[in-house]
Every structure is written in C-alpha cells, then in structure tokens.
C-alpha positions as CSV (number, residue, x, y, z in Angstrom):
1,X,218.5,186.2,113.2
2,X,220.1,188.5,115.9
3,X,221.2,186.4,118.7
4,X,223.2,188.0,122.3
5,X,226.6,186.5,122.6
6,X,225.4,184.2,125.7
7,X,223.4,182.5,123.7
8,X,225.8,181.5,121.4
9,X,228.5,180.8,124.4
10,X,225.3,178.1,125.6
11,X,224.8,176.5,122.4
12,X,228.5,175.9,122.4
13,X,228.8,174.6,126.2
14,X,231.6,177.3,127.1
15,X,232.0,179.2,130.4
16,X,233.0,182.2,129.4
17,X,233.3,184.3,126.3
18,X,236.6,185.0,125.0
19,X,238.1,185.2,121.3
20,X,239.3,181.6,121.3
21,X,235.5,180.8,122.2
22,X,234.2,183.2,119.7
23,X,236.6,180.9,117.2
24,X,234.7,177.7,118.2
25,X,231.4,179.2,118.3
26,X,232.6,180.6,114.1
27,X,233.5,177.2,113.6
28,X,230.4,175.5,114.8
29,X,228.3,177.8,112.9
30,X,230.6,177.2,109.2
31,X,230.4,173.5,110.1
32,X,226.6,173.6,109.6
33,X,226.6,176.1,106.8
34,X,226.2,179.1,108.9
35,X,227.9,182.5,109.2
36,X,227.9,185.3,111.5
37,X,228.2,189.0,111.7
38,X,230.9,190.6,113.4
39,X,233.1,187.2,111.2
40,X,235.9,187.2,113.0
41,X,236.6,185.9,116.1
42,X,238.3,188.9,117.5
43,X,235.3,191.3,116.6
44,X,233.0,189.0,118.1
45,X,231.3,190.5,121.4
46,X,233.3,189.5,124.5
47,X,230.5,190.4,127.0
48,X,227.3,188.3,127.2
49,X,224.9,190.7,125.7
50,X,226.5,191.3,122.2
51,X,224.2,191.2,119.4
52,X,225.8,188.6,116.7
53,X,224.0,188.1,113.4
54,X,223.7,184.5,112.2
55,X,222.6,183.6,108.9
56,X,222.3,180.8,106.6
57,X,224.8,181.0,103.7
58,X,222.9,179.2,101.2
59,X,219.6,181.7,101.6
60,X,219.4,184.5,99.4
61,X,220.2,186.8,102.2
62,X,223.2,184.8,102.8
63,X,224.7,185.0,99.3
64,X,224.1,189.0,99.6
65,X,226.3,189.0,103.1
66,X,228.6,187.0,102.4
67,X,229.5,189.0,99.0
68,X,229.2,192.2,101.3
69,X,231.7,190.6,103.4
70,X,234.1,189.3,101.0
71,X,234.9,192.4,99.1
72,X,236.1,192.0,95.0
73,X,235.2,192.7,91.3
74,X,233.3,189.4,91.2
75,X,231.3,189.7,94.5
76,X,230.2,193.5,93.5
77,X,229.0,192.2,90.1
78,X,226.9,190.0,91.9
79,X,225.4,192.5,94.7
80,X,225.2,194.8,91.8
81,X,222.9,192.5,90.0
82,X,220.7,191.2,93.1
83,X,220.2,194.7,93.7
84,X,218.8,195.7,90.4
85,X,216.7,192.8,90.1
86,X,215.3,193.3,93.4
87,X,214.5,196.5,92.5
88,X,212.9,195.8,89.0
89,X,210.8,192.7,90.6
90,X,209.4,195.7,92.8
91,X,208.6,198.0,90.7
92,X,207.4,195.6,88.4
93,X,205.4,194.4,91.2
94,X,204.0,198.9,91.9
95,X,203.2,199.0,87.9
96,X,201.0,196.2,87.8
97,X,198.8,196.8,91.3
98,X,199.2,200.8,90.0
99,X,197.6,199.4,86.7
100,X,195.2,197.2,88.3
C-alpha cells in the first residue's frame, strides 16, 4: 500500500519528519517484516505528503521488490523466473477460456 509520509511520522509518534525519523520509521517497519519504497532513510520524503510504499516482505510481491531492490546474479535469476511463470500461468489461463 501507498501511504503519505505523515502517516508513517503518526504511526511512529514523531513530530516532525526528518532522515533520522525516516530511519526509525525503516526500522519499525523491518522489525515487523515490512519494507518500504524509497529504502533508505535519506530518500525517504521529508515533507508530510510523500507517497512511501510499504509492503510485506514475505508476500509474493514482496519477494519481487525486494529482489528489484537488491540488485545481483542470484536476485535477477529469480525475477527472471517469477516473470516467466507469471506470464505462462496467463497465458495458460487465455488458451484455456480461448478454448472454452
């Protein structure tokens, strides 16, 4: 989900939004097996109405970010693969209501 930064600064009881926040705020999130987008403290939004992406790193969209965001030979074998079988499920999915 797509959350503004002020709701994030509530959740974690602060005053004001500033990187050392945005580091607690990170922290909170990792602590209950969350992540966010912008993932680093310093490219979090400073101003209340920031759009920060929070996800769940154990989801399947979770697994795709985090291997989008953690760049490497293993973590493009895996989006690689995802991908594919995404898109075979699909089409799998068009043949057989095509067929039908």
């Amino acid at each position: 989900m797509t959350f503004d930064a002020w709701e994030l600064r509530e959740a974690q009881g602060a005053g004001r939004l500033t990187e050392r926040i945005n580091s607690l705020i990170l922290k909170s999130l990792g602590d209950h097996g969350m992540g966010a987008v912008p993932n680093e403290a310093a490219l979090l939004p400073t101003h209340q109405y920031g759009s920060v992406r929070v996800y769940d790193k154990a989801s399947a969209i979770g697994r795709v970010i985090e291997a989008a965001l953690s760049p490497g030979e293993k973590q493009d074998r895996y989006l690689v693969e995802t991908i594919d079988t995404t898109a075979a499920d699909i089409l799998e999915q068009i043949r057989t209501l095509v067929a039908e």
